[in-house]
Every structure is written in structure tokens, then in C-alpha cells.
VMD Tcl script that builds the backbone (N, CA, C; Angstrom):
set m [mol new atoms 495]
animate dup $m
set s [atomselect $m all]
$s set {name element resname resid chain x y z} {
  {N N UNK 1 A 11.781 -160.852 39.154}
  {CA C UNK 1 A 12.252 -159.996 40.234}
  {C C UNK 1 A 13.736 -160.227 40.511}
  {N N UNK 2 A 14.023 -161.422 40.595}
  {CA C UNK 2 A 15.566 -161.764 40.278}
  {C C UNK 2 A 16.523 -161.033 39.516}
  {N N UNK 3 A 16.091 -161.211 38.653}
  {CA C UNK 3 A 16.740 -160.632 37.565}
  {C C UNK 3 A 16.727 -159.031 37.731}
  {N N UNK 4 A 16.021 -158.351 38.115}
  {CA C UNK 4 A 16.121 -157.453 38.178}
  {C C UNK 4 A 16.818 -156.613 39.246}
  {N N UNK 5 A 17.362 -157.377 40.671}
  {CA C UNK 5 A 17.465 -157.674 41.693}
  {C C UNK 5 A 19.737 -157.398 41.931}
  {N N UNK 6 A 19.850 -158.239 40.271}
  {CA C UNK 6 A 20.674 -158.962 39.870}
  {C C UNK 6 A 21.611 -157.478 39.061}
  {N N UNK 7 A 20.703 -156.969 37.914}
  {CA C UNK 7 A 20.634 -156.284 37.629}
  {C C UNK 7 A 21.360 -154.771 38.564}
  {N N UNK 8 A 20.517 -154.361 39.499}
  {CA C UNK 8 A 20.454 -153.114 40.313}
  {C C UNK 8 A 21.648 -153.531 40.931}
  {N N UNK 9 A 22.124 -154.567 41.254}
  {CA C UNK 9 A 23.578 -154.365 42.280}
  {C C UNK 9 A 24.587 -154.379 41.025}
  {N N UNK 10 A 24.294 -154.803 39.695}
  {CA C UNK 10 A 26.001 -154.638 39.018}
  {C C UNK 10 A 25.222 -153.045 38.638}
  {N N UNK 11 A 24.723 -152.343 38.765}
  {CA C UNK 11 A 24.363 -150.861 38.388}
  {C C UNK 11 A 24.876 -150.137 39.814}
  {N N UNK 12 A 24.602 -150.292 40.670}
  {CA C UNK 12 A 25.027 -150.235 41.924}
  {C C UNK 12 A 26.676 -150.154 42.188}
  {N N UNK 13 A 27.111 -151.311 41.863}
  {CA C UNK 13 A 28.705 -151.218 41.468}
  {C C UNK 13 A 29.451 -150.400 40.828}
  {N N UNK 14 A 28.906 -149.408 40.123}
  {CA C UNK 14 A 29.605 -149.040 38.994}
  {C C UNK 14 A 30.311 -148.090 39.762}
  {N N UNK 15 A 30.182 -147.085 39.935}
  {CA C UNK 15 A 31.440 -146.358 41.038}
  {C C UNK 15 A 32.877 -147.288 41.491}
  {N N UNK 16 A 32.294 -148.266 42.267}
  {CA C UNK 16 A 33.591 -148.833 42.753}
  {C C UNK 16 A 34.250 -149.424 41.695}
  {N N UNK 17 A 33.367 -150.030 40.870}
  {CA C UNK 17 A 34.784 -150.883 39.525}
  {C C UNK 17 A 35.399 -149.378 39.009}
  {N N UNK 18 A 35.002 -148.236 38.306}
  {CA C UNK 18 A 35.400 -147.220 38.073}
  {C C UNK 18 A 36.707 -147.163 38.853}
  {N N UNK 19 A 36.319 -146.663 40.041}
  {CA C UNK 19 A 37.129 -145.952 40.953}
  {C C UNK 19 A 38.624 -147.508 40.904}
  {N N UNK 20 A 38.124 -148.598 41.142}
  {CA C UNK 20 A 39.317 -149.621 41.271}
  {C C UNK 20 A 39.732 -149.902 39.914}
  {N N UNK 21 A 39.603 -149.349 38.973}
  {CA C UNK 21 A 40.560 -149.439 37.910}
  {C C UNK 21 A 41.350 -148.702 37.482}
  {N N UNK 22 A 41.206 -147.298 38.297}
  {CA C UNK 22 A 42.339 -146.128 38.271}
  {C C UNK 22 A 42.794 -145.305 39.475}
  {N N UNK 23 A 42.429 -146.438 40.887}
  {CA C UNK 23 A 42.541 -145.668 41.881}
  {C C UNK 23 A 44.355 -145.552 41.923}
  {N N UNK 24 A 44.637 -146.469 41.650}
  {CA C UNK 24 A 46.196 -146.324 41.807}
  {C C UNK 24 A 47.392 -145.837 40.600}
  {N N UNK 25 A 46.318 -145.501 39.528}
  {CA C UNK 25 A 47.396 -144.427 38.926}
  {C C UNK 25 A 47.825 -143.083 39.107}
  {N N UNK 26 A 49.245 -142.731 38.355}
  {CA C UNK 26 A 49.592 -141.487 39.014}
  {C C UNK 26 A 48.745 -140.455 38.149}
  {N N UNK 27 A 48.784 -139.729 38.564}
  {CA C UNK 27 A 48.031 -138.246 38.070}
  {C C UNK 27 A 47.847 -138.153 36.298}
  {N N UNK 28 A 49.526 -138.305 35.948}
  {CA C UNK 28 A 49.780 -137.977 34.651}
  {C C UNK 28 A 49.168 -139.195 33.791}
  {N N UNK 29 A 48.570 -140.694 34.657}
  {CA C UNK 29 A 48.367 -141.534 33.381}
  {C C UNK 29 A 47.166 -141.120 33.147}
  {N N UNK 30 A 46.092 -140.817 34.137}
  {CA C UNK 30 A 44.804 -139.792 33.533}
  {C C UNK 30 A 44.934 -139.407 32.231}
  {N N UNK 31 A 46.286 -138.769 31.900}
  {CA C UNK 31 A 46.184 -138.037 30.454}
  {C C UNK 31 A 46.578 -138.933 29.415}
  {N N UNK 32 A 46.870 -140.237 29.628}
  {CA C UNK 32 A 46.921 -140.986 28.510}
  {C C UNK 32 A 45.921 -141.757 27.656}
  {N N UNK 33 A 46.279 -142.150 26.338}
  {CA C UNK 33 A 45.619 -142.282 25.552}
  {C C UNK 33 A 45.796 -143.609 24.317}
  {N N UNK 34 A 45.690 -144.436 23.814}
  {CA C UNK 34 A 45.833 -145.411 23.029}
  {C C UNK 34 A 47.090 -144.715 22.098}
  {N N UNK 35 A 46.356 -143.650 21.298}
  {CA C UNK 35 A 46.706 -142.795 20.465}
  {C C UNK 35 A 46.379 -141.247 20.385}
  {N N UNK 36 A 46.624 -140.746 19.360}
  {CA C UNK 36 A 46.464 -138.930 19.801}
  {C C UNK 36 A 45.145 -138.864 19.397}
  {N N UNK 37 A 44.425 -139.764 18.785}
  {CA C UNK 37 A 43.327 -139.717 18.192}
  {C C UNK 37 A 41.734 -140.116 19.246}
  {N N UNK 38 A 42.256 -140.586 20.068}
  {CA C UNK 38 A 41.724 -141.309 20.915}
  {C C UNK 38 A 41.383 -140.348 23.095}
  {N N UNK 39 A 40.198 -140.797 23.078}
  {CA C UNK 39 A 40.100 -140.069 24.210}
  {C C UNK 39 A 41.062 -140.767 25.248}
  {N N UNK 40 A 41.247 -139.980 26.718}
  {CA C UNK 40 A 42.437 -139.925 27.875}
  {C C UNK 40 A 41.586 -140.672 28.469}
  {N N UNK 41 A 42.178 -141.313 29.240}
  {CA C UNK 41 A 41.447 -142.062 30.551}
  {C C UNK 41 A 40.764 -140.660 31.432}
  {N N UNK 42 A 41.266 -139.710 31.375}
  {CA C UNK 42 A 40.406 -138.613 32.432}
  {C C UNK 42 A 38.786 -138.113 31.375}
  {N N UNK 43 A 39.198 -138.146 30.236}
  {CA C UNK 43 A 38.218 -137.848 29.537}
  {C C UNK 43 A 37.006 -138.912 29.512}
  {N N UNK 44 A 37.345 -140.247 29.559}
  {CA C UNK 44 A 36.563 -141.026 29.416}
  {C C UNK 44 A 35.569 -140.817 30.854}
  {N N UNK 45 A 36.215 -141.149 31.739}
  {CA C UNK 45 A 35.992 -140.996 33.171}
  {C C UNK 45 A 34.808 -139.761 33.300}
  {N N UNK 46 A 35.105 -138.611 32.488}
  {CA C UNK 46 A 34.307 -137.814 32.491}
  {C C UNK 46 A 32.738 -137.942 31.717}
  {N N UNK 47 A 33.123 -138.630 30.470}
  {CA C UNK 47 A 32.128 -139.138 29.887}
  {C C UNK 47 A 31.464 -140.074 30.642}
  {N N UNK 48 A 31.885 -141.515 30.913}
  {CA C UNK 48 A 31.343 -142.076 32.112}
  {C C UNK 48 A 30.070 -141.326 32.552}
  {N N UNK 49 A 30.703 -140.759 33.702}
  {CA C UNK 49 A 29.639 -139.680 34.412}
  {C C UNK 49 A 28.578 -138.789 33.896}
  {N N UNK 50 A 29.123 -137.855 33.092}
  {CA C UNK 50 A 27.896 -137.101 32.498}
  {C C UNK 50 A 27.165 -137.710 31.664}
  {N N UNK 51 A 27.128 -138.979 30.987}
  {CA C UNK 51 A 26.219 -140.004 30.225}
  {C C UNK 51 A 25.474 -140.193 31.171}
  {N N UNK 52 A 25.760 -140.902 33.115}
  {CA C UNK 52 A 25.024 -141.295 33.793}
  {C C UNK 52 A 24.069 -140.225 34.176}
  {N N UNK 53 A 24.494 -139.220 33.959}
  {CA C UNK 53 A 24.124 -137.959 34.700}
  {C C UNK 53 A 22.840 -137.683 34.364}
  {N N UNK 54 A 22.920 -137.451 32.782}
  {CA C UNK 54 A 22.011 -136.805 31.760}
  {C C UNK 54 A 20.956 -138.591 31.640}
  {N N UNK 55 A 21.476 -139.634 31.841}
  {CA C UNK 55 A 19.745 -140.255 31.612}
  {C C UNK 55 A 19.241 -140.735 32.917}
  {N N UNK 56 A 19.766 -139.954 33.881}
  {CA C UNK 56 A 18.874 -140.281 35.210}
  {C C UNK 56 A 17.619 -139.415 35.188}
  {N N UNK 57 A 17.465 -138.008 34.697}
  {CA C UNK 57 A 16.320 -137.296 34.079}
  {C C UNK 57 A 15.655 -138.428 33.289}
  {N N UNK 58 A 15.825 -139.711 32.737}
  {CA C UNK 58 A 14.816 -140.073 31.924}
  {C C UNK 58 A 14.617 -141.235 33.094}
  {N N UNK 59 A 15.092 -141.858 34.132}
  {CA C UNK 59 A 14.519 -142.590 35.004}
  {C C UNK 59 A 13.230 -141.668 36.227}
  {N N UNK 60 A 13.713 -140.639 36.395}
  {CA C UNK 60 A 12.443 -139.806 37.015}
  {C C UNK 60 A 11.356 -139.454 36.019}
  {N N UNK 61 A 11.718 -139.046 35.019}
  {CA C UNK 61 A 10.458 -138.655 34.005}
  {C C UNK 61 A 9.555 -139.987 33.681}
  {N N UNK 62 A 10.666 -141.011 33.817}
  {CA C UNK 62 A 9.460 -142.406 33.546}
  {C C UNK 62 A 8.660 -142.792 34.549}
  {N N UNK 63 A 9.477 -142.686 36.160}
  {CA C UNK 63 A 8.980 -142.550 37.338}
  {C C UNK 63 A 7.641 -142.165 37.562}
  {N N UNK 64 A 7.476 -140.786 37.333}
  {CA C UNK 64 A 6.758 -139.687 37.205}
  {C C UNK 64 A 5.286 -140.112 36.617}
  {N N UNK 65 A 5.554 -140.701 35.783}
  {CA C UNK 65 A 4.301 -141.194 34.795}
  {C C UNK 65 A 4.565 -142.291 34.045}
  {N N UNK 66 A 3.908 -143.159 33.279}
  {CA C UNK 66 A 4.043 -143.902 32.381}
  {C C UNK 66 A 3.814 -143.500 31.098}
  {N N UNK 67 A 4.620 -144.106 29.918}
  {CA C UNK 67 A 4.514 -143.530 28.848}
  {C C UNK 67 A 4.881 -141.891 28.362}
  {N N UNK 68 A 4.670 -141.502 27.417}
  {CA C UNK 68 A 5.299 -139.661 26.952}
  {C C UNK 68 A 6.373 -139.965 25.983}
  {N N UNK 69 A 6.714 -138.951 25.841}
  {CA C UNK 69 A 8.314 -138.898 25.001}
  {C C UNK 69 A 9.626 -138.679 25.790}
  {N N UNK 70 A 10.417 -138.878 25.965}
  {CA C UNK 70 A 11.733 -138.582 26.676}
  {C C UNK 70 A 12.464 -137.736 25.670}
  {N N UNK 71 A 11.826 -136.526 25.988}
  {CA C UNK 71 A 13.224 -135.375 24.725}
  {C C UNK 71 A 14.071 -134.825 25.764}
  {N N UNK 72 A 14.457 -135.454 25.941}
  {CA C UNK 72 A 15.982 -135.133 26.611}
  {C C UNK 72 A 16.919 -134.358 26.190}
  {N N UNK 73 A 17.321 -135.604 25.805}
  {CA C UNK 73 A 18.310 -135.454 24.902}
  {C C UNK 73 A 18.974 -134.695 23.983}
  {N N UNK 74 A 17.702 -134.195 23.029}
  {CA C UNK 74 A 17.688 -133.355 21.981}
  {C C UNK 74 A 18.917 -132.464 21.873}
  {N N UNK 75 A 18.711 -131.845 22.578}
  {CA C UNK 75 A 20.049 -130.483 22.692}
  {C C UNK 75 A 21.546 -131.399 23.019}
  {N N UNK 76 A 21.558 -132.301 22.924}
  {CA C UNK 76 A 23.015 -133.582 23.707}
  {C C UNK 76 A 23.331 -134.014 22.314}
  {N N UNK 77 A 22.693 -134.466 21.501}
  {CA C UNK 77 A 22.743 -135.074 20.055}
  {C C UNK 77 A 23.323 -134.587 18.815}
  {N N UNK 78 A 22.535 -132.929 19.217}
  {CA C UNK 78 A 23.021 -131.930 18.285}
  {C C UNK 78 A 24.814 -131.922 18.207}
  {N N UNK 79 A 25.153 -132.280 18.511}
  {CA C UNK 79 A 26.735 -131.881 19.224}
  {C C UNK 79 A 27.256 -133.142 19.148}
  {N N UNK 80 A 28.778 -133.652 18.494}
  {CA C UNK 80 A 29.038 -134.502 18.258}
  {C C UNK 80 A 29.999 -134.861 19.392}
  {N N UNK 81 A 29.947 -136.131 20.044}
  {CA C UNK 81 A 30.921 -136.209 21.246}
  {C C UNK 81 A 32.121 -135.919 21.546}
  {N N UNK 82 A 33.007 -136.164 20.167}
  {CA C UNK 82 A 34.224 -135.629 20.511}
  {C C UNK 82 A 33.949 -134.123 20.594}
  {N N UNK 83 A 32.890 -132.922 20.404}
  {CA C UNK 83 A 32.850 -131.731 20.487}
  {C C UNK 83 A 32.713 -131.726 22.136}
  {N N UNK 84 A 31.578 -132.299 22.521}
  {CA C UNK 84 A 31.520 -132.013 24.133}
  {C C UNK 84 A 32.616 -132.725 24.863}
  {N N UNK 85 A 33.152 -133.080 24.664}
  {CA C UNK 85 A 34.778 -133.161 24.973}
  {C C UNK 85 A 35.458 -132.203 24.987}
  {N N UNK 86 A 35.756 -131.227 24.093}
  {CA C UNK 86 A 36.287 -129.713 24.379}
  {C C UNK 86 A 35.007 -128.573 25.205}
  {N N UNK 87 A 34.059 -129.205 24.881}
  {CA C UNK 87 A 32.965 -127.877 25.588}
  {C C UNK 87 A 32.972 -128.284 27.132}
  {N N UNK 88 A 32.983 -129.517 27.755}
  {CA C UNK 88 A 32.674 -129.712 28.960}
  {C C UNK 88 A 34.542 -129.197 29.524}
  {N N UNK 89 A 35.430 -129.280 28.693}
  {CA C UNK 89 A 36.817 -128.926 29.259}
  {C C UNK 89 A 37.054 -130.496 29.922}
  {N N UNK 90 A 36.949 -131.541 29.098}
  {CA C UNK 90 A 37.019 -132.651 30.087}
  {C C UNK 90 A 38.805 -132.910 30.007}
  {N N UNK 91 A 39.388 -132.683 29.505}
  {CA C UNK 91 A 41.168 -132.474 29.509}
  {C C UNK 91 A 41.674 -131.610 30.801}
  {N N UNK 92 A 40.676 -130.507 31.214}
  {CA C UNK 92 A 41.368 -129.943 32.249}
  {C C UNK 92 A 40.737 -130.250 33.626}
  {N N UNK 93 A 39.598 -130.575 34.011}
  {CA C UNK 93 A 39.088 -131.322 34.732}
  {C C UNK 93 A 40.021 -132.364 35.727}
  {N N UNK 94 A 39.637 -131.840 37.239}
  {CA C UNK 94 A 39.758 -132.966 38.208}
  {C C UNK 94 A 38.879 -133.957 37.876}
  {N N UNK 95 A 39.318 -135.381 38.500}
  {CA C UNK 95 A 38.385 -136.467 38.202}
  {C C UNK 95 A 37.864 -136.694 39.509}
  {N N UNK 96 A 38.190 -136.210 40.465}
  {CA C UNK 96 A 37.542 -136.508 42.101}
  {C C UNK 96 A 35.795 -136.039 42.116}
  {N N UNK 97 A 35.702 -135.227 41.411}
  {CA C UNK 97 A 34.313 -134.068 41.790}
  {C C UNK 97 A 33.661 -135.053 40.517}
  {N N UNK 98 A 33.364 -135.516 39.701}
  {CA C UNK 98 A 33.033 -136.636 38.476}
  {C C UNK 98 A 32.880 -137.387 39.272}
  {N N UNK 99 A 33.972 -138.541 40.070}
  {CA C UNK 99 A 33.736 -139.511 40.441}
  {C C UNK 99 A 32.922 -139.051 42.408}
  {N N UNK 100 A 32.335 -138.433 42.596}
  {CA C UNK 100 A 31.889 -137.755 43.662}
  {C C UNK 100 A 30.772 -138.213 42.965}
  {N N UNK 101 A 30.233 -137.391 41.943}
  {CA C UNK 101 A 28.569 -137.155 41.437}
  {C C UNK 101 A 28.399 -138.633 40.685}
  {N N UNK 102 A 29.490 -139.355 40.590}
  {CA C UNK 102 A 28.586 -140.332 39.746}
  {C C UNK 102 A 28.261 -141.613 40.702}
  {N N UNK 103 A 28.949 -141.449 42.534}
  {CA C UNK 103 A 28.706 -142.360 43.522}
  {C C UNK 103 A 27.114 -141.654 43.982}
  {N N UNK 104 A 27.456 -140.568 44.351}
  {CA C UNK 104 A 25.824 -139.476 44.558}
  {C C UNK 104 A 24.698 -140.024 43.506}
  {N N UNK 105 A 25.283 -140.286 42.696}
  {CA C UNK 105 A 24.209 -140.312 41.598}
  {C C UNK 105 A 23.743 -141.937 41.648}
  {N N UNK 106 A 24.655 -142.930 41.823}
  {CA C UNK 106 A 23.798 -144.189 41.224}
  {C C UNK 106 A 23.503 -144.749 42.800}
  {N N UNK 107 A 23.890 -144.250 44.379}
  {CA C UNK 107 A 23.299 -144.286 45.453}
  {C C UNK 107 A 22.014 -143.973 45.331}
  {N N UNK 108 A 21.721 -141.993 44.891}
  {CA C UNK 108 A 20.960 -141.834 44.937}
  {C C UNK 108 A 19.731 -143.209 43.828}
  {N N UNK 109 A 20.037 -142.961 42.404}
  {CA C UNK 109 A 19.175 -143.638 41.688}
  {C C UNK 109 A 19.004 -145.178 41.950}
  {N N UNK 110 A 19.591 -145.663 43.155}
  {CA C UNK 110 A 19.244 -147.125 43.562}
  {C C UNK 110 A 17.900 -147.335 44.323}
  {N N UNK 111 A 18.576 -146.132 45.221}
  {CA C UNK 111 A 17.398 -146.147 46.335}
  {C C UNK 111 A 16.055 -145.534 45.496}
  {N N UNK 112 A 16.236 -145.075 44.868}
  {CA C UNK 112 A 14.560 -144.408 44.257}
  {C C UNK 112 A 14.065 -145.803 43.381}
  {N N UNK 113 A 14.902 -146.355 42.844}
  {CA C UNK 113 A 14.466 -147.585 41.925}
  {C C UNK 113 A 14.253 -148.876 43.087}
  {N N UNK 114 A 14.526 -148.770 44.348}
  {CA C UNK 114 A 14.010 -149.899 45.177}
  {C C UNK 114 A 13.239 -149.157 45.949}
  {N N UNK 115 A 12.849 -148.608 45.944}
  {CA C UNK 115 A 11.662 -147.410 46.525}
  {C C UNK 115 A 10.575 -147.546 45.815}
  {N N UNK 116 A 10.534 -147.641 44.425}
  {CA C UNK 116 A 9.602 -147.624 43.606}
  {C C UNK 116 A 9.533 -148.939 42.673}
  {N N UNK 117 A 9.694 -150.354 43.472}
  {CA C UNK 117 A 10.036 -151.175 42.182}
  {C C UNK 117 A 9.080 -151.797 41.448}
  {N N UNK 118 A 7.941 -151.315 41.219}
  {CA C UNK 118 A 6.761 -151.509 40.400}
  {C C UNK 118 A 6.993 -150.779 39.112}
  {N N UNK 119 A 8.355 -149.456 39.456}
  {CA C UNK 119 A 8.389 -148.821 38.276}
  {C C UNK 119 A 9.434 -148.978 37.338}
  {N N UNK 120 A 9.937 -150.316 37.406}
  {CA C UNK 120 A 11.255 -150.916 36.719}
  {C C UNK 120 A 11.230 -151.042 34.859}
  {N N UNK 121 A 9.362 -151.243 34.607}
  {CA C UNK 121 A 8.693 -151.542 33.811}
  {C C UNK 121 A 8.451 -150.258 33.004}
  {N N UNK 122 A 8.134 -149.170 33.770}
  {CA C UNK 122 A 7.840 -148.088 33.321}
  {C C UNK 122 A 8.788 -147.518 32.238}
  {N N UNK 123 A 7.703 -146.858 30.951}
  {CA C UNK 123 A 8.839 -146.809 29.712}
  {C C UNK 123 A 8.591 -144.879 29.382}
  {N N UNK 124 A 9.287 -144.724 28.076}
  {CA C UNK 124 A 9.053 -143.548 27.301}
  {C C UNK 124 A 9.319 -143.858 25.944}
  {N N UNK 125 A 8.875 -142.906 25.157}
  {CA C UNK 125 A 9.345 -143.001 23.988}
  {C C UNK 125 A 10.673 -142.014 23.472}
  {N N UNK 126 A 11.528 -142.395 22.765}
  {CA C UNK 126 A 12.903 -141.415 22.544}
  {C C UNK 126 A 13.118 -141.624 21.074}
  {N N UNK 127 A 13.370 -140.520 20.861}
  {CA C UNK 127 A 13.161 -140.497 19.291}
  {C C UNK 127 A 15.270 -140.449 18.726}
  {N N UNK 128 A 16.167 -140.856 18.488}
  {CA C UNK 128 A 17.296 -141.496 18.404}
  {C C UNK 128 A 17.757 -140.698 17.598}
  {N N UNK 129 A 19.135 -139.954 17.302}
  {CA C UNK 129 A 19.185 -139.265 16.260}
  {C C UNK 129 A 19.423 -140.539 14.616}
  {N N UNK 130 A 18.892 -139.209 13.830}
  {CA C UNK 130 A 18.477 -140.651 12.608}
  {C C UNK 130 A 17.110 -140.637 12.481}
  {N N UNK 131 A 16.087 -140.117 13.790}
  {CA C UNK 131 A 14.098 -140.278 13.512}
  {C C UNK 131 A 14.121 -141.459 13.882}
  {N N UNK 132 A 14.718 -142.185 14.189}
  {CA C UNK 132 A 14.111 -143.647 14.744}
  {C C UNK 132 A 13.649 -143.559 15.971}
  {N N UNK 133 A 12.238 -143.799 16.572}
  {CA C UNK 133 A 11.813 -143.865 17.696}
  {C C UNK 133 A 11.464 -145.506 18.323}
  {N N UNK 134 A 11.823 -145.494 19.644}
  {CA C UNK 134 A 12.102 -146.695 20.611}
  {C C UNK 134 A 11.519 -146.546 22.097}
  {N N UNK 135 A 10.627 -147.425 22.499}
  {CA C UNK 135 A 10.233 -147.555 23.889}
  {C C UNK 135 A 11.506 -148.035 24.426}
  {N N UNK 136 A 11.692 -147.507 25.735}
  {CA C UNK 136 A 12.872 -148.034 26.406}
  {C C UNK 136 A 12.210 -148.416 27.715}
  {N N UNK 137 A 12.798 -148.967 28.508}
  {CA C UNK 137 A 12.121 -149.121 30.096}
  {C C UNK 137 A 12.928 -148.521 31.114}
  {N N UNK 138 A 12.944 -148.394 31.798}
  {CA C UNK 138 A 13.849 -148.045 32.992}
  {C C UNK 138 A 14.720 -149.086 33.141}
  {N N UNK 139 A 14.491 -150.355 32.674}
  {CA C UNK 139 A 15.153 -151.870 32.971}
  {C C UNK 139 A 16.072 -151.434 32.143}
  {N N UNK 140 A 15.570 -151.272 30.923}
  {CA C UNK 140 A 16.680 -151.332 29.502}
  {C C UNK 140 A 18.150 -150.035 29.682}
  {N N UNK 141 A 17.584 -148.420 30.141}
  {CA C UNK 141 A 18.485 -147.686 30.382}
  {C C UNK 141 A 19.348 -147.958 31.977}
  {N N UNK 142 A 18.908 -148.578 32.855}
  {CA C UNK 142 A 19.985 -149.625 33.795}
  {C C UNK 142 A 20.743 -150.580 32.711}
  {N N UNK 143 A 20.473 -151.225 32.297}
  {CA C UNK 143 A 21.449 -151.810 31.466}
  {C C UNK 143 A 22.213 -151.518 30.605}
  {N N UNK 144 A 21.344 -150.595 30.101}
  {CA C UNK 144 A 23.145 -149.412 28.997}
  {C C UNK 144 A 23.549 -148.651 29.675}
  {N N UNK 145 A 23.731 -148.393 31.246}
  {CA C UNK 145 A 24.412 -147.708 31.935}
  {C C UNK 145 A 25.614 -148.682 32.135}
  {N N UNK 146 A 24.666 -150.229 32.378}
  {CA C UNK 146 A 26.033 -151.386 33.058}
  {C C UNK 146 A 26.836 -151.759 32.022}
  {N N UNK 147 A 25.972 -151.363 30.940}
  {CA C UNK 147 A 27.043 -151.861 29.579}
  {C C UNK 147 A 27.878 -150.601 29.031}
  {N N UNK 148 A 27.678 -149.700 29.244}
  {CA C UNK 148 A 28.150 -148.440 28.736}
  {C C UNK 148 A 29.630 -148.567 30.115}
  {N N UNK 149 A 29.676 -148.422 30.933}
  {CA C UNK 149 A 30.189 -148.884 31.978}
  {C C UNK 149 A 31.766 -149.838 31.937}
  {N N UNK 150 A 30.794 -150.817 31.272}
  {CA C UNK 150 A 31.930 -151.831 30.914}
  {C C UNK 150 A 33.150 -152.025 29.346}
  {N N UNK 151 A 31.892 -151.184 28.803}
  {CA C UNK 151 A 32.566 -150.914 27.593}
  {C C UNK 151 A 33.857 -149.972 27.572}
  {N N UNK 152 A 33.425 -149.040 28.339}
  {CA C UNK 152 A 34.389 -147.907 28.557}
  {C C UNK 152 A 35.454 -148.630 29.389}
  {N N UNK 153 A 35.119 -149.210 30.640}
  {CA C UNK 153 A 36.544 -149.957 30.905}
  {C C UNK 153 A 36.850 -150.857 30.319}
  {N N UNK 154 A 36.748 -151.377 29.625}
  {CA C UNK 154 A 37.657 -152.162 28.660}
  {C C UNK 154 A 38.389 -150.922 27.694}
  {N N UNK 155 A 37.858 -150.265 27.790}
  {CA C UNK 155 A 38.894 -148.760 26.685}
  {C C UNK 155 A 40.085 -148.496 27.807}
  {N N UNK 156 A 39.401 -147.954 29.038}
  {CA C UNK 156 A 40.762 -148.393 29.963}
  {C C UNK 156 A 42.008 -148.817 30.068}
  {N N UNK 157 A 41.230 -150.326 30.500}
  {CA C UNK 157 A 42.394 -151.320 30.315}
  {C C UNK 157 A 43.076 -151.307 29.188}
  {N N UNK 158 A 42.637 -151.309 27.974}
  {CA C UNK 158 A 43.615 -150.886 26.677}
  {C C UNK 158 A 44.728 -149.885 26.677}
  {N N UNK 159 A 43.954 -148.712 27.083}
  {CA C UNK 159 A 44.850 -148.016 27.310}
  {C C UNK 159 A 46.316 -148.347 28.537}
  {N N UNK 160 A 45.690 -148.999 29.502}
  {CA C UNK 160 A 46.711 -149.279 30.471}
  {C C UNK 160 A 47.438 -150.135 30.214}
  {N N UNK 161 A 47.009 -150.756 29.399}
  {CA C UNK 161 A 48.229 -151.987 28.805}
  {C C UNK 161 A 48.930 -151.482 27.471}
  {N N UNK 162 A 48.637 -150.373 27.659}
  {CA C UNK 162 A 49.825 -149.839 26.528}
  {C C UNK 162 A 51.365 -148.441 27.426}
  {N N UNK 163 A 50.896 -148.904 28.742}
  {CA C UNK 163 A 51.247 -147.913 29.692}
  {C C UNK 163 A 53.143 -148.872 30.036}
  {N N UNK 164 A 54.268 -148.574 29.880}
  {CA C UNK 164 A 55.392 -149.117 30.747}
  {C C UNK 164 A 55.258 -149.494 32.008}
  {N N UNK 165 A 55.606 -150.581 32.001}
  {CA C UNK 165 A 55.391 -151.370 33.770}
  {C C UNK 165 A 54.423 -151.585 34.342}
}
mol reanalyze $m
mol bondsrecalc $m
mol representation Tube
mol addrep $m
């Protein structure tokens, strides 16, 4: 229970580390980038969010019931990320209304996961692109949210330390 306890507040956090690692840049460093090859800090930011977005549907569907398939996804996979990068318009995008839904979002998904914490356990099956299929838990997709999370800010900070002054 600890652990899990432990868990839900660095998932919980994720908004504010977000938000305090670019609250004080100016507008234009949003659009920077390692390289030209490489996504913007506004883009990432966007990714961020709609990753959280799209597997909170698989924390209610596990909710919901135990066991099934989680095809989610399916239609998300088809499409290679740097493509939904131009389809979502994440280059022209404010980052306020993103970082809005992704505080809405892991408020909301706290309180339903300490509302329900018998269902931490509760899994699905997801079939991976590639045909590889994997039970996941609700435990496990909290944790590639906190790691997905951290990974991306460390892309960040890279980027910001390639920033003058």
C-alpha cells in the first residue's frame, strides 16, 4: 500500500514539475529545439499531455471491469509520432489550454484511483504495435506516465542547456 501511496503523489506531481520547468521561459524558447530534427519544447509539452490524455481511457476501462483487451490505441499507432505532431498542429498551439487539461486530468485521475484503491491491481490486455500482447495494471500505466514524464523533461533540460544565458 506504501508503495503505491508513494507512487500516486509523484503521478500527482506531474503538472507542477511540468509547469516549473518552463514556467519562466519567454514565449519564443517554447519553439526551441536541440536541433531542426528534433521536437520544440512546446511540442513536447503537447505530447506530454495528449499521451496522458489518451491512457486515462485505459485506467477507466480497467476500472470498469477486470480483465478484456484495451484497443485503444489502435487508431494512435497507425500514425507515426512525428506525423501527429503536424496533425495535432502542436507547433502552433498555446501551451496554457495543454497544461490546463493535463492538471484537470491527473486531479481528476487521482481522486478516482483513491476512490477506488482496490482497483490499482486491475489489468487489460494491449496488444503493442509489432502483435506483442501484455497485461498491464493500472499500477504499471501510473508508472509510464511518471516515467514518460521524466523522460521528456530531461529532453527539456537538454534543450535548455543549449539555450544562451
Amino acid at each position: 500500500m506504501q508503495e503505491w501511496q508513494e507512487l500516486l503523489k509523484e503521478y500527482q506531481k506531474g503538472p507542477e514539475r511540468l509547469t516549473k520547468i518552463i514556467q519562466k521561459l519567454p514565449e519564443n524558447s517554447l519553439d526551441q529545439s536541440v536541433d531542426k530534427d528534433s521536437w520544440t519544447i512546446r511540442q513536447i509539452i503537447h505530447h506530454i499531455v495528449d499521451g496522458d490524455d489518451i491512457w486515462n481511457i485505459f485506467i477507466k476501462q480497467a476500472l470498469g471491469g477486470q480483465g478484456g483487451e484495451y484497443i485503444g490505441l489502435g487508431w494512435y499507432w497507425k500514425v507515426p509520432q512525428d506525423e501527429w505532431v503536424e496533425i495535432w498542429a502542436y507547433s502552433q498551439r498555446d501551451i496554457e489550454s495543454s497544461l490546463a487539461l493535463y492538471r484537470a486530468n491527473r486531479g481528476s485521475m487521482v481522486s478516482l484511483l483513491l476512490a477506488v484503491p482496490d482497483g490499482w491491481q486491475r489489468t487489460l490486455e494491449i496488444t503493442w504495435p509489432g502483435g506483442e500482447t501484455q497485461t498491464l495494471s493500472i499500477r504499471d500505466v501510473v508508472q509510464m506516465h511518471v516515467n514518460h514524464l521524466q523522460g521528456h523533461s530531461d529532453d527539456i533540460q537538454g534543450i535548455l542547456n543549449t539555450l544562451p544565458g
